[in-house]
N, C-alpha and C positions, 0 to 999 in steps of 0.2 A: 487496420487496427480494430479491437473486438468493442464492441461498444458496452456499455457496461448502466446503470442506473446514475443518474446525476439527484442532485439535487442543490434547484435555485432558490438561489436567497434573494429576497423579496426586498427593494431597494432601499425604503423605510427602514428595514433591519439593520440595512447595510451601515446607515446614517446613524442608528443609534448603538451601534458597537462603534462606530469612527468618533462619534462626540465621547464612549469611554474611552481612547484614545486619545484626543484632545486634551483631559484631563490628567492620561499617563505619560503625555510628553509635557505639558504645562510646569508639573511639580518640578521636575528634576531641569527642565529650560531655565523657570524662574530662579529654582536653587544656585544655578552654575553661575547666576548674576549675582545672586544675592551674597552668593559667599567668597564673593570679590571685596565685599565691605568690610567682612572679617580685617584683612589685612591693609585696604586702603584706607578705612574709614575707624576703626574699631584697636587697631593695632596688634592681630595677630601674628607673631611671627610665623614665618614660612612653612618651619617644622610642625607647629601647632597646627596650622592651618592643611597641611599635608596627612595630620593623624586623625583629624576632625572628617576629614574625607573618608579617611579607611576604616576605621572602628564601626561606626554603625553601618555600613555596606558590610561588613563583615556581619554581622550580627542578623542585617535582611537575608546575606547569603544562607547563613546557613539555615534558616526557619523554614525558608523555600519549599525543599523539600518536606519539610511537615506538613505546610499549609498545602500542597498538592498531595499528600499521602490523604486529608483529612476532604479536600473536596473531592478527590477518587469517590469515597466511600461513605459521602454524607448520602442517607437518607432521608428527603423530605421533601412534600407535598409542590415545593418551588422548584426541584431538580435539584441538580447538586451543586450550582456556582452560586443562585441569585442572590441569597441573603448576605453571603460572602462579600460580595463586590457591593451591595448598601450598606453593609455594617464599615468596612474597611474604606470606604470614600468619605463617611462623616468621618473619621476619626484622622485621615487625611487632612480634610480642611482645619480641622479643630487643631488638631498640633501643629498646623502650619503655621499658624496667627499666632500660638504660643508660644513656640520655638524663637521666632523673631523679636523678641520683647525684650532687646538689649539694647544698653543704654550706657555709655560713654565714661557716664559716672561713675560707674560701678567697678570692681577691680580686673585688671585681667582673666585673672585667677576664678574669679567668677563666673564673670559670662564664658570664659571655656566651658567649668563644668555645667553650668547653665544647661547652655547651647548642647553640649553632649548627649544628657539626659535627654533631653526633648528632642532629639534627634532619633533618641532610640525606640520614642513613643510613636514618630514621622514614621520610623521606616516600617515599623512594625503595621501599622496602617497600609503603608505600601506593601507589604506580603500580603495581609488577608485582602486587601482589595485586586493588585495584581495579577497574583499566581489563577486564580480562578477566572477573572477577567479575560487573561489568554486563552486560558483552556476555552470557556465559550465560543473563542474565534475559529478554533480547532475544529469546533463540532457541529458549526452552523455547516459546511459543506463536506458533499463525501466526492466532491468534484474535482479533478486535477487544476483545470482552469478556470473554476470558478473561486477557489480558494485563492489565486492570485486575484481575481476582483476583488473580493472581500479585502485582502489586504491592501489592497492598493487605495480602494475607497478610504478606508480605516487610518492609511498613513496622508493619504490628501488631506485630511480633517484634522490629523495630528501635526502635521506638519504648519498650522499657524500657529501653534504655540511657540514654533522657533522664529517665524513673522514680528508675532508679537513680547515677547521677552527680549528681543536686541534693543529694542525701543527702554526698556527700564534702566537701562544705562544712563541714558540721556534724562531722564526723569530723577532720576535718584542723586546724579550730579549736578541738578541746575538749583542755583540757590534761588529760582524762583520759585520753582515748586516747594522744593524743602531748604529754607537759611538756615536751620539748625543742623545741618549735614545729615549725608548716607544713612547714619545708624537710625535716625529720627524716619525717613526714606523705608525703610524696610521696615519699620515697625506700621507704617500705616500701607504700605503694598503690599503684606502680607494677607492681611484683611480684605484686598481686593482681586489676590491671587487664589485664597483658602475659601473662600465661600461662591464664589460662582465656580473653581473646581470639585468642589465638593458636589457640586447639582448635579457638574455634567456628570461624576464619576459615576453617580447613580442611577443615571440613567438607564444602559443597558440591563442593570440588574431590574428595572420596570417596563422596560417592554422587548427586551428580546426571551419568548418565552421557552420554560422546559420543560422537559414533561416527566412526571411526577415519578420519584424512585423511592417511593414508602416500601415500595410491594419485592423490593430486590433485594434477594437473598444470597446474593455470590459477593456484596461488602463486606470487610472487615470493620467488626465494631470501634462506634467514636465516643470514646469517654477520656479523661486520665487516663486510668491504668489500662487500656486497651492501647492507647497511642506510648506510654511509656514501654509498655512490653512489645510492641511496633518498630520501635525505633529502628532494631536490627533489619526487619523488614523492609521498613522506612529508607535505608543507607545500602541495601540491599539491592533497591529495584533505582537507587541512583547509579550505582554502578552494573546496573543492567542496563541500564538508560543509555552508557557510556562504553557501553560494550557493541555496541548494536553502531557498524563501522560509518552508516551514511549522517547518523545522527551525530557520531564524534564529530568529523569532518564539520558541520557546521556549528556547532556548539566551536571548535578552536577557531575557525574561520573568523566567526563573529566575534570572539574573544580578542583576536589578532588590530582586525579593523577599527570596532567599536571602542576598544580601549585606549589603542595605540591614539585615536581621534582626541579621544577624552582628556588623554595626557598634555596636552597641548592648548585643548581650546580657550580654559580660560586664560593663556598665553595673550590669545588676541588683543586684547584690553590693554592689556601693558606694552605689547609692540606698538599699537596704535598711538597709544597716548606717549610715549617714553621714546620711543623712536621714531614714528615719523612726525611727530608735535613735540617732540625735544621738553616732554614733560609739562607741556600748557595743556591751555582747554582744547580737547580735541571735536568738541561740538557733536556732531550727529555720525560720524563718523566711525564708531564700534558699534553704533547700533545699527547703520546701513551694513554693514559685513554681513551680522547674520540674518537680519531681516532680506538682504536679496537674497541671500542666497537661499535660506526656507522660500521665499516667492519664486526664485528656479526648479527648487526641488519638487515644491507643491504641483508648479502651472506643467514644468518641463517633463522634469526626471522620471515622478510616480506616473504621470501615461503614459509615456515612452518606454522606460522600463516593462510595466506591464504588458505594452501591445506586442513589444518584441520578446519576448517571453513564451507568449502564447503562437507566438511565429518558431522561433528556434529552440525553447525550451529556457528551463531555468537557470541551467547549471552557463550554459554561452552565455546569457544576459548577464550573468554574475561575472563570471570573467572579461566578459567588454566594459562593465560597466565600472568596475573597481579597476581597469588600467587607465581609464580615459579620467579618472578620480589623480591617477599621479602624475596626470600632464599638472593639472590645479596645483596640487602642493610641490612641483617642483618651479611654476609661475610664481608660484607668493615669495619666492627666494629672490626673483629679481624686479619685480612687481610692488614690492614692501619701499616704497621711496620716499624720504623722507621730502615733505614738501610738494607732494604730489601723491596724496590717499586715493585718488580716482581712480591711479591705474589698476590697485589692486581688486576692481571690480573685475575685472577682465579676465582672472582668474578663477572666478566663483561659479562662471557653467560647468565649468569641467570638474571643480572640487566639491559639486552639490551633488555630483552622480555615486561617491564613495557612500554616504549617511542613507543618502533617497534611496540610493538601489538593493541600499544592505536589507532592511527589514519587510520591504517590500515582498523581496525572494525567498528571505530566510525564513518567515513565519510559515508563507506557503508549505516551504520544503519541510517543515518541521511537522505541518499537518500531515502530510503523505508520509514521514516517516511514522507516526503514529498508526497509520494503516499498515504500515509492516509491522510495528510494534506488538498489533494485536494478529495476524498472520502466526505470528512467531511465540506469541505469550497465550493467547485466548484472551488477553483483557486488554479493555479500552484504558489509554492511560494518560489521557490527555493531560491532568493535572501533573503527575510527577513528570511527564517528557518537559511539559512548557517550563515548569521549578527549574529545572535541574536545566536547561536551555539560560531560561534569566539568570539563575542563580552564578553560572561563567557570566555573565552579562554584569551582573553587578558586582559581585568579586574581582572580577577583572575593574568595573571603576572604581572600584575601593584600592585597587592595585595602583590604578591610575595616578588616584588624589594623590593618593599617600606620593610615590616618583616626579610628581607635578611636583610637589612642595619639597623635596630631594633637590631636584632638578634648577628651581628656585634657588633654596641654600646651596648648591655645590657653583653655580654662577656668581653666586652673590648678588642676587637683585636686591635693590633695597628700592620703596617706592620713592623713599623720600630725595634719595641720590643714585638715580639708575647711572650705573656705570658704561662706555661703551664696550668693556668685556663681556658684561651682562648680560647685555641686551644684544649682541653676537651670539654668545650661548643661546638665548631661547629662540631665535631666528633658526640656528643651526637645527633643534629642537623640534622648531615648527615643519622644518621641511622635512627633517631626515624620518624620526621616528614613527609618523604615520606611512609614509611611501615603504620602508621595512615592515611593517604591519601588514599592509597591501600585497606586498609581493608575496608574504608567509603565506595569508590565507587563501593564494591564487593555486600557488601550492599544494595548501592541504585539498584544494576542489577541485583539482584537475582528473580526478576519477571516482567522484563523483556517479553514480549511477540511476539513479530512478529518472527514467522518462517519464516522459507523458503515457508511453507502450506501455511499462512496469507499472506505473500506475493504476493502470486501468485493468492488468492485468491480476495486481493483486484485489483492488474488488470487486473481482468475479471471484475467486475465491473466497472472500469474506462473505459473499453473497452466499452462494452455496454452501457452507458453514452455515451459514444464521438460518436457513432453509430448513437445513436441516436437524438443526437444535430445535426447531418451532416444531417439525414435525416429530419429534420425541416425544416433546415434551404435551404435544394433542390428545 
């Protein structure tokens, strides 16, 4: 194999792109707790609660791609993400607190639109912090395997936010903490969720530094009417994005796994409590599900993954590690007992390795297609590949929420009177639709192409390119 230039990332770096991480798995952990209260605590129905999902995920998806067109091409003296990712982290924290400020009293009919509105403020925060956020991660390594460290440090440090937000369950229903119920719960854990996320978001944006692009002349200008008359451009290089066949493949891959997941999770809550506690206190019990299983993911999955990776390649770890994900969810089908919640522990090593191994491999692999990207284009395009990568990412969970709350009403779960048809449907649910997720995008990655060889292959070429651009331009 030809050896080609590396470039290591400095551990400290590493740490503070994984604490932005920590903050972009935190919001959307806490959310998937919080917006259980919607309808246990607050009285949303199903359908409401399944459109509250998908509307503003809809509205993230599509901005995606703008806010990666406009950090492509910002000029300015910080590079082109940092101020990005400080502006969008406050405004994270701040509509987090806000957004939550619902209250019992008030009419249904209200705190939906409420809750809407302020949602649309949340996600919007989530695009301009996000979409640049990744792209950073992109750009800190031009290394096949060190781009897998990088991610895998970054998903170790993100993965206590799913440690830690199982635990809110238990907090938010104990009437010792909060007598006044759930709704009163989330109005004061929002505050505790929005403002130390807000720190960590900002972090990478102050100390992982870039190097200044005032002096570059091959962007496209950022104003209004530049980005209005862009647009075509804009939707243009998303469907180049989409054309470019290694990058398809895991943009559905992930759409497949990640969503099919989503669909389901907040499921757990109402199995737990409504099937195996026959609708009592079910105690610590939904919050041990996901807390061990993030503490597998974290201690287990993310080194493991990674070392074998860099042993057999990406594209093997990914298929070993999303099969060994559908022993887990077809254990929770016989594991789910009612009267015995322990057993279902037993199935959480094997269905930690689906989540942990998914973004571990896929960010990497997303890096390395961006080095074909520019091969093939001349430009570096970390912003719109990462957009248009999330942008399936989030689309697909707005696809989710919405078929969760479908999935809901066509069972007829009612929290107040779960039925055992019910609660059979979302069982059924639990198991079947992620393991078909699983299989789809084993599928779509079984020809798969970039090694570690191709890799390295293509930056000697990039190298040689940029060689001799610099020498033109002497």
């Amino acid at each position: 194999m030809t050896e080609t230039a590396t470039k290591q990332v400095p551990f400290g770096q590493k740490i503070a792109f994984g604490l932005g991480m920590l903050a972009n798995q935190m919001f959307p952990a806490a959310l998937g707790v919080f917006l259980v209260v919607l309808v246990q605590g607050l009285g949303f129905s199903p359908l409401a609660w399944g459109f509250i999902f998908f509307a503003p995920r809809v509205f993230d998806a599509i901005t995606d791609p703008i806010m990666g067109f406009i950090s492509d091409n910002t000029r300015s003296r910080w590079g082109r993400r940092r101020q990005y990712v400080f502006i969008g982290g406050l405004i994270l924290g701040i509509s987090y607190i806000v957004m939550w400020q619902l209250y019992r009293e008030n009419s249904l009919s209200y705190n939906f639109t409420y809750f809407m509105i302020c949602s649309l403020f949340f996600y919007l925060g989530l695009t301009i912090f996000s979409v640049p956020y990744v792209a950073m991660g992109y750009e800190m390594s031009d290394d096949f395997n060190e781009r897998t460290s990088i991610m895998a440090v970054a998903q170790f440090i993100g993965q206590w936010a799913w440690v830690i937000a199982p635990w809110f369950w238990v907090i938010l229903y104990s009437p010792d903490w909060f007598p006044d119920g759930p709704d009163a719960g989330v109005r004061q854990l929002s505050v505790w969720v929005g403002i130390p996320c807000a720190i960590l978001a900002i972090i990478p944006a102050i100390f992982i530094k870039s190097p200044s692009t005032v002096d570059r002349d091959d962007f496209q200008p950022i104003n209004i009417g530049a980005i209005a008359g862009s647009l075509g451009t804009i939707w243009k290089s998303t469907l180049q994005a989409f054309a470019i066949p290694q990058f398809r493949k895991l943009a559905f891959a992930t759409f497949l796994i990640f969503n099919s997941f989503n669909i389901i999770a907040t499921f757990t809550f109402f199995i737990i409590v409504h099937y195996l506690f026959d609708g009592q206190e079910a105690g610590v019990w939904p919050a041990l599900h996901g807390c061990v299983g993030a503490i597998i993911t974290t201690f287990l999955v993310i080194p493991l993954v990674a070392a074998v990776a860099k042993r057999i390649g990406k594209k093997k770890t990914f298929i070993i590690s999303q099969s060994i994900s559908i022993i887990g969810y077809v254990l929770f089908w016989f594991l789910f007992v009612p009267g015995k919640p322990y057993l279902f522990l037993i199935a959480l090593p094997f269905h930690s390795f689906g989540i942990g191994g998914l973004f571990t491999l896929m960010m990497s692999m997303t890096a390395d297609v961006c080095d074909l990207d520019e091969l093939n284009t001349g430009k570096r395009r970390e912003g719109i590949l990462g957009a248009v990568y999330w942008w399936m990412v989030k689309f697909g969970n707005a696809f989710a929420g919405l078929l969760g709350g479908v999935i809901l009403w066509t069972v007829g779960f009612d929290p107040e009177a779960a039925t055992e048809s019910a609660i059979f449907g979302l069982r059924f649910a639990y198991t079947v639709l992620p393991i078909v997720g699983v299989v789809g995008a084993i599928i779509i990655m079984w020809n798969y192409d970039i090694t570690e060889e191709k890799a390295h292959e293509i930056r000697l070429q990039l190298e040689k390119r940029h060689k001799e651009n610099a020498a033109k331009q002497a």
